[in-house]
N, C-alpha and C positions, 0 to 999 in steps of 0.2 A: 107185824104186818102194817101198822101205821107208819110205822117211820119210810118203810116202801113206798104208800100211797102220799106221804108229805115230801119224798124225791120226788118222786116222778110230775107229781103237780106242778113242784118248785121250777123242774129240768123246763115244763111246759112253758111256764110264766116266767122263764127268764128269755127264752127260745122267740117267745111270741114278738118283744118288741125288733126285732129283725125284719120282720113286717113295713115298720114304720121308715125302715132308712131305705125303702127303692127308689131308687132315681127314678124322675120322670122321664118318660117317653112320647116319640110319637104314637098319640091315640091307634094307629095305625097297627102298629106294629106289636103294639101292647095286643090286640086284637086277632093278629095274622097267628097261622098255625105253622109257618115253614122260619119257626125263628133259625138263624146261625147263629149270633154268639152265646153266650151263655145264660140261664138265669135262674132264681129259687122258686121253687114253689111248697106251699103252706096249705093242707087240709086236716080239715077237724072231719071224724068219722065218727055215726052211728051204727050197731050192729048186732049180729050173732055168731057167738061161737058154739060148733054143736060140739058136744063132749059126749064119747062111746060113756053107755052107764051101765054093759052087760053087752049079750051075744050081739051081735050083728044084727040089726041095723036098729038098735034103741039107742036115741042120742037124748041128750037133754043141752036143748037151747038155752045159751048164759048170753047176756046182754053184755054189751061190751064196746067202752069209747077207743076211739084211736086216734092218733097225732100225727100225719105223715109230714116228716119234712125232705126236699129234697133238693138235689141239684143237679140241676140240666147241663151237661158240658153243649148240647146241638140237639137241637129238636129231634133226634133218634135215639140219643142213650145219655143217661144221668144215672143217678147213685143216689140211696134212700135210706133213711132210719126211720124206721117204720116201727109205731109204740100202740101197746093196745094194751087194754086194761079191761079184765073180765069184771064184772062188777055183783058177783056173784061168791057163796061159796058152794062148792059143791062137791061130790065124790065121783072116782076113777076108779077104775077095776086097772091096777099095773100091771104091764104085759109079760107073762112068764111068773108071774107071782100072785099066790093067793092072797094076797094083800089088796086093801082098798085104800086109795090114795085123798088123803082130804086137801083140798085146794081151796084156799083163801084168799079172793081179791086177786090171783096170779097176774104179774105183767108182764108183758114179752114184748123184746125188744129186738128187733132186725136190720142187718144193715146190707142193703138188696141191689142188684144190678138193675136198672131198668133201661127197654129196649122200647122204642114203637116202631113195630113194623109195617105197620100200614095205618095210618090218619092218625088220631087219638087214641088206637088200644094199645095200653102197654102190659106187655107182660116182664112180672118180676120172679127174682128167684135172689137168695143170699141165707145166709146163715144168721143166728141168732140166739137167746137166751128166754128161757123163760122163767121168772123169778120169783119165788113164794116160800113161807117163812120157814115149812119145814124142809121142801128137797127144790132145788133148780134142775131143770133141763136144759142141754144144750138139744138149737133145734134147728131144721132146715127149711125155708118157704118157700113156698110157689107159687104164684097169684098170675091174676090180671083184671083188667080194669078198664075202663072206658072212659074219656073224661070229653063230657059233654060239655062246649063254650056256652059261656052265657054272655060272652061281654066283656070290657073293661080287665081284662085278666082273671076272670072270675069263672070257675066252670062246675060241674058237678059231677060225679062219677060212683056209677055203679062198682061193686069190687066185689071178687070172688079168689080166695084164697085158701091154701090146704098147709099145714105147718105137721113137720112129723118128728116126733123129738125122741131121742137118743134112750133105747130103754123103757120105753116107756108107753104113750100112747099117740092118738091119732087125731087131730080136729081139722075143722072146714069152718071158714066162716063165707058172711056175706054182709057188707055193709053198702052206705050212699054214702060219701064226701062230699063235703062242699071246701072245693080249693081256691086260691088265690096265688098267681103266677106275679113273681116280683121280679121285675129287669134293671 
């Protein structure tokens, strides 16, 4: 499981200086919500994932960071890999089987269509992986998100997201991001 959480750190900290090479812009435009051409955007997330721990509706809340990176072809739809890292371990009841599932630090990693259909909410959906020492899930997401301007390319964004993975189980999370739009 360490060598998981020293990828995925690593994947973060090489990803990050991408950051540093955005060409400047007009102030202006860095600002404006009706971009055309294309550009990245970079948020670091705080959060929870609730995890079923038995019948319906006992979840247990795991804390959990995430890395969205993305890319905008036009201010209405872009494509995301979206990483989040439970930071917990914890047990699963698997579905169809009397067995209990032990979950270590799990990462899940998604790579997501995103649309805004009206202002700044986007809603995502794409497929994805979730990955821990004893069993992977493949899995599918659906979210959406709000991302509040603050400025300078800079905005925040509430998220609410459901991942349902293959055989297995069910979670919801909800996080705040703090993003950085690079043109």
């Amino acid at each position: 499981m360490r060598n998981l959480v020293l990828v995925a750190l690593s994947l973060s900290i090489l990803l990050l200086p991408i950051t540093t090479l955005a060409q400047h812009e007009d102030h202006h435009e860095l600002n404006s919500a009706e971009h055309t051409n294309g550009y990245f955007r970079a948020a670091v997330l705080i959060g929870h994932t609730f995890v079923p721990t038995g019948p319906e509706p006992d979840r247990l809340a795991v804390p959990s960071w995430g890395l969205d990176l993305e890319y905008w072809f036009s201010h209405k739809w872009g494509i995301g890999l979206h990483n989040d890292l439970e930071i917990e371990t914890f047990l699963v009841e698997h579905e169809g089987q009397e067995e209990v599932l032990t979950r270590e630090y799990p990462l899940v990693l998604t790579v997501d269509a995103l649309v805004k259909p009206w202002k700044q909410l986007v809603l995502l959906v794409g497929p994805g992986l979730e990955l821990e020492r004893t069993e992977n899930f493949f899995l599918v997401r659906a979210g959406v998100e709000y991302e509040f301007e603050l400025g300078h390319g800079w905005d925040i964004s509430p998220t609410f997201f459901y991942d349902t993975r293959q055989n297995a189980y069910d979670t919801w999370s909800i996080a705040l991001g703090v993003g950085k739009r690079l043109n």
